[in-house]
Backbone as JSON, one array per atom type, in Angstrom:
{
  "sequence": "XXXXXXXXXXXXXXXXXXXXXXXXXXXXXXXXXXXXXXXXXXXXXXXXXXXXXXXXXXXXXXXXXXXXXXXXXXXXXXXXXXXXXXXXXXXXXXXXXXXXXXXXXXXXXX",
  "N": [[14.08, -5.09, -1.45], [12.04, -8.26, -1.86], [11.1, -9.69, -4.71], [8.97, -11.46, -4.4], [7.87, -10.53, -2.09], [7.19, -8.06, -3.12], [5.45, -8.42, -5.71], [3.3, -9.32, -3.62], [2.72, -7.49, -2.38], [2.22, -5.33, -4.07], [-0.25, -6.62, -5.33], [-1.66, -6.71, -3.15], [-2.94, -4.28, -3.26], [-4.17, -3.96, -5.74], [-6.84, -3.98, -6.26], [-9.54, -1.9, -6.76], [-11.36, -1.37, -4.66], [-9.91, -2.26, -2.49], [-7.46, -0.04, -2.32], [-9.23, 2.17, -1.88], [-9.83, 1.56, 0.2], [-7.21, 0.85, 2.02], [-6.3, 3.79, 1.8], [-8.57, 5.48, 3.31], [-7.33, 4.02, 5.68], [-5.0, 5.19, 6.12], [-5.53, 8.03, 5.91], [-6.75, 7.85, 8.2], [-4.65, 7.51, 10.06], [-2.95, 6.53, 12.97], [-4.64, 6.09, 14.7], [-7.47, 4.65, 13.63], [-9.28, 2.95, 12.06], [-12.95, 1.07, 12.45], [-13.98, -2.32, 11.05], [-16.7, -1.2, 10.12], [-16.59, 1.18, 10.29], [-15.06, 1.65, 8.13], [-16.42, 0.2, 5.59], [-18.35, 2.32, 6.12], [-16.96, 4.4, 5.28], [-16.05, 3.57, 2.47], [-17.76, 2.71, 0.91], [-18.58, -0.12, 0.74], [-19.65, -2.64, 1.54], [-19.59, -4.46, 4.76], [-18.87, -7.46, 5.03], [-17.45, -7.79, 2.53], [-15.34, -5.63, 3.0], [-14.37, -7.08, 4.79], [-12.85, -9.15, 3.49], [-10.8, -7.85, 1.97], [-9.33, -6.26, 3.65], [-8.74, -9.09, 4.98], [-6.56, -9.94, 3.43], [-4.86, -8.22, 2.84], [-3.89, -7.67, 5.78], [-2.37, -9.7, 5.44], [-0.12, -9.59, 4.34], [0.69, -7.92, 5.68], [0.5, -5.3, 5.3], [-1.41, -4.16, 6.71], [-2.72, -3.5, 9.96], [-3.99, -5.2, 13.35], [-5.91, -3.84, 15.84], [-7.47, -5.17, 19.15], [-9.83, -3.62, 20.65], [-12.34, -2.96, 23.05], [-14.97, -2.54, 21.34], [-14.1, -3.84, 19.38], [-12.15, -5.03, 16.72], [-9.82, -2.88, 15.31], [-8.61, -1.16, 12.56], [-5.23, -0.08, 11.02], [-3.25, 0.96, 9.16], [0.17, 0.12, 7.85], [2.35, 2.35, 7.86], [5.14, 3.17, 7.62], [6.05, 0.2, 6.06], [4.31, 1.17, 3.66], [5.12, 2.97, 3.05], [8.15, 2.21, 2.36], [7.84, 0.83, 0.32], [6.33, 2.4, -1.64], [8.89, 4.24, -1.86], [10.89, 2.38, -3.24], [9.37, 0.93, -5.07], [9.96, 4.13, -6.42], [12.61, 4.16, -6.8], [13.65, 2.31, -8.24], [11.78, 1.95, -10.41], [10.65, 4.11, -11.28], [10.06, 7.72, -11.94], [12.81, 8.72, -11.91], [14.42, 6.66, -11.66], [14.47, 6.34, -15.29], [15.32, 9.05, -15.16], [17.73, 8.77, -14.51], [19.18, 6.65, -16.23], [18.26, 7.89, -18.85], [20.03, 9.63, -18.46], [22.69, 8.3, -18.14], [22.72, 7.19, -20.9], [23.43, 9.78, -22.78], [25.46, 10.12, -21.83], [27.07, 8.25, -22.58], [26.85, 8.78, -25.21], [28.65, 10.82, -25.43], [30.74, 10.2, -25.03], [31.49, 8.61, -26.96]],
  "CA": [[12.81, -5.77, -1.34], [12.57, -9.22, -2.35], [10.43, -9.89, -5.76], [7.7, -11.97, -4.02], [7.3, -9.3, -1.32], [7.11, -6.82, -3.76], [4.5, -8.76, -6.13], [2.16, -9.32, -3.22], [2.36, -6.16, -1.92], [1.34, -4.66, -5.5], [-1.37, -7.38, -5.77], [-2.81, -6.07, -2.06], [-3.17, -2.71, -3.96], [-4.58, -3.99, -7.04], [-7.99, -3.64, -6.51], [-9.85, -0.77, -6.52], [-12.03, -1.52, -3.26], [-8.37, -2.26, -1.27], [-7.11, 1.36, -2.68], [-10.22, 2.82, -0.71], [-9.28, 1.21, 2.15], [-5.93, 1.63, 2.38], [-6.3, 5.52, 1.53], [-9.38, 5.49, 4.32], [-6.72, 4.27, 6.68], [-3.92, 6.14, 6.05], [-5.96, 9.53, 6.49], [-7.04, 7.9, 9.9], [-3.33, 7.38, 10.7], [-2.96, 5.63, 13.75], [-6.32, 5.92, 15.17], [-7.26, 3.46, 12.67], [-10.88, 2.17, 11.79], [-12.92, -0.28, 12.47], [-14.5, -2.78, 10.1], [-18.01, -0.72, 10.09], [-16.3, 2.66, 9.7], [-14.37, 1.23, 6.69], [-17.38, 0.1, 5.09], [-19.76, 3.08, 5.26], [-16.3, 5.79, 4.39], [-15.79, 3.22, 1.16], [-19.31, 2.07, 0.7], [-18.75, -1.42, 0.33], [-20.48, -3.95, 2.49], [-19.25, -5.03, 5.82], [-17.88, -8.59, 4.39], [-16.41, -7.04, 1.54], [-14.24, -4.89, 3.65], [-13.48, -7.96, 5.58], [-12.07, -9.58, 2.78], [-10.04, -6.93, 1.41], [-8.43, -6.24, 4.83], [-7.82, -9.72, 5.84], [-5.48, -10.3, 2.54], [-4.04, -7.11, 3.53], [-2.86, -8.16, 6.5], [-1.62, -11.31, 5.45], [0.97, -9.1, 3.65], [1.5, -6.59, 6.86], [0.1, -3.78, 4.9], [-3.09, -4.01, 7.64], [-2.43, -4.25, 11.27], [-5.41, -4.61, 13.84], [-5.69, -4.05, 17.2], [-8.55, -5.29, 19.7], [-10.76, -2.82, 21.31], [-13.66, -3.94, 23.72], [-15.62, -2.55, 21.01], [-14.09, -4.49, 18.4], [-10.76, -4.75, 16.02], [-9.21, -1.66, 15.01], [-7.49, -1.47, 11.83], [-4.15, 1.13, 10.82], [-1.91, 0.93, 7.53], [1.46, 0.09, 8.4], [2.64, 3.26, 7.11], [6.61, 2.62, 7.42], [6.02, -0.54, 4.8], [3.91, 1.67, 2.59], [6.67, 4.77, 2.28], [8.92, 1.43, 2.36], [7.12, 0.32, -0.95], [6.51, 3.33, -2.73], [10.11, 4.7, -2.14], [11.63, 1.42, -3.73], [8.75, 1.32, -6.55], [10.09, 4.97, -7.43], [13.86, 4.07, -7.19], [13.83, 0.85, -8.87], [10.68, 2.04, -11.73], [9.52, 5.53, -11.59], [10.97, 8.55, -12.96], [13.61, 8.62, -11.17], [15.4, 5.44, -13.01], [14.06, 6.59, -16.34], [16.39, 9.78, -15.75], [19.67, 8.27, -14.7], [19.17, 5.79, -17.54], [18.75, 8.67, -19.82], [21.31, 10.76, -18.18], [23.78, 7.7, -18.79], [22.82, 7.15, -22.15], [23.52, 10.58, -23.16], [27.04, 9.96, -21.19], [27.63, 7.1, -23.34], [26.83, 8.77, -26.5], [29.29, 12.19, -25.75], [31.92, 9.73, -25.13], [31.76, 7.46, -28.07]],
  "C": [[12.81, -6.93, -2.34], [11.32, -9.05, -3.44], [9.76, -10.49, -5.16], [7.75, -10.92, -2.92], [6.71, -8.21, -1.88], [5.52, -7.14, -4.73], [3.43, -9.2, -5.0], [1.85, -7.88, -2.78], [1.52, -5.28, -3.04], [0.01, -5.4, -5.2], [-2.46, -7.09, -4.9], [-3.07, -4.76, -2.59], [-3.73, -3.06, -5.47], [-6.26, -3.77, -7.37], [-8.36, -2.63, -5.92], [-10.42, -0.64, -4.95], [-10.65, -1.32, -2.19], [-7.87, -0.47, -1.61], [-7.98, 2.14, -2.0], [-10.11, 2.22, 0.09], [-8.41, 1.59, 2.76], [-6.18, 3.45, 2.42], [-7.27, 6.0, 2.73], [-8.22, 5.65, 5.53], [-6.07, 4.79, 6.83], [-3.99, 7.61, 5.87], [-6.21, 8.91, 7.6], [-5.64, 8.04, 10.61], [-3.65, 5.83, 11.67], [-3.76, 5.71, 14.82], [-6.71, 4.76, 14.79], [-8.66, 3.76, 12.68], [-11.58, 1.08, 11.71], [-13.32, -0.96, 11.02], [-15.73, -1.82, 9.58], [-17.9, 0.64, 9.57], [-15.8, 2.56, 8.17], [-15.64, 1.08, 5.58], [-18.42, 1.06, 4.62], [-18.39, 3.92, 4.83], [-16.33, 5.3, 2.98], [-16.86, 3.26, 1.0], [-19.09, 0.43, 0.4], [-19.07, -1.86, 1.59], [-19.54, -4.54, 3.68], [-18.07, -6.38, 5.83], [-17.06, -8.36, 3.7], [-15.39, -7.21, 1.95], [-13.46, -6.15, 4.48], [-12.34, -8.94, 4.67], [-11.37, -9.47, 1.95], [-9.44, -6.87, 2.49], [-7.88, -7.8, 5.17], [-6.51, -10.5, 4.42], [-4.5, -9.34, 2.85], [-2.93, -6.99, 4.52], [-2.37, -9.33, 6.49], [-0.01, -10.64, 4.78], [1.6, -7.84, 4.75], [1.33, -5.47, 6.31], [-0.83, -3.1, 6.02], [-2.36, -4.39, 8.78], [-3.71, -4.07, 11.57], [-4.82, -4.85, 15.01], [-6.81, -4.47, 18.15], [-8.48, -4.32, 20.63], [-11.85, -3.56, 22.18], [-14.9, -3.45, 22.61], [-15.13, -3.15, 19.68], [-12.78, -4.08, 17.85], [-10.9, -3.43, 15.45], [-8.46, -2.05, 13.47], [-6.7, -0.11, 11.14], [-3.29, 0.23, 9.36], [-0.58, 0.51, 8.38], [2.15, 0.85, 7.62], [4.14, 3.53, 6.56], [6.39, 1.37, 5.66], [5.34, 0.15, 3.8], [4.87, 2.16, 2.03], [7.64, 3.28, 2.06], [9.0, 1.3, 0.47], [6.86, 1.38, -2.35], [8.15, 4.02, -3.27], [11.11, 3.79, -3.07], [10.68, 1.36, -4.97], [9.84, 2.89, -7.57], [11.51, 4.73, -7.54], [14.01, 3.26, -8.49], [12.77, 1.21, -10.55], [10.23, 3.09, -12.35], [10.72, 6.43, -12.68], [12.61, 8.75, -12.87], [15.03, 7.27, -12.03], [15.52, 5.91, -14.42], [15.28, 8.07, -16.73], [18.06, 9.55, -15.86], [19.93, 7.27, -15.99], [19.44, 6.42, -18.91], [19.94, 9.3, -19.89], [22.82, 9.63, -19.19], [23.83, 7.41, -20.04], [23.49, 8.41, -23.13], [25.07, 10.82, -23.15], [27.74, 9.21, -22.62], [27.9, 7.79, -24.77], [28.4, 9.94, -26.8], [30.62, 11.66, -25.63], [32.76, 8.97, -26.38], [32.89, 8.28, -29.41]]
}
């Protein structure tokens, strides 16, 4: 994952309001929700939600789909697990132990 993919993707997750959205949709799955449902599960305001989702999908975190009763919107749940799995390789604990592990290497060799 390229370093500007990666820093917007964080940055669509940086606010708290987007974190209740996302998390909204990704218990709906791929049902999805519309704008109106989004709004009263978070509580934020109708617009709000619109302008938390449409940064969202500017980054392909948000898809929508049209309905005759109006856009739909689903997580793109592949790029999430995409995003978290490379966060924990690349940052989490996961680095933190092979780093130690090899340090420990380094030292029993010296």
């Amino acid at each position: 994952m390229e370093n500007r993919q990666l820093a917007r993707l964080l940055g669509a997750l940086s606010f708290e309001e987007r974190l209740r959205i996302i998390g909204s949709l990704i218990a709906a799955g791929n049902e999805g929700l519309s704008q109106t449902e989004l709004a009263e599960i978070t509580g934020l305001n109708p617009s709000s939600v619109w302008i938390h989702i449409d940064y969202m999908m500017g980054t392909d975190m948000v898809k929508s789909r049209p309905t005759p009763a109006g856009k739909i919107f689903t997580a793109d749940l592949q790029l999430l697990e995409e995003l978290f799995i490379f966060m924990n390789e690349n940052y989490g604990a996961g680095v933190r132990l092979v780093n130690r592990a090899a340090s420990k290497k380094a030292r029993v060799t010296e």
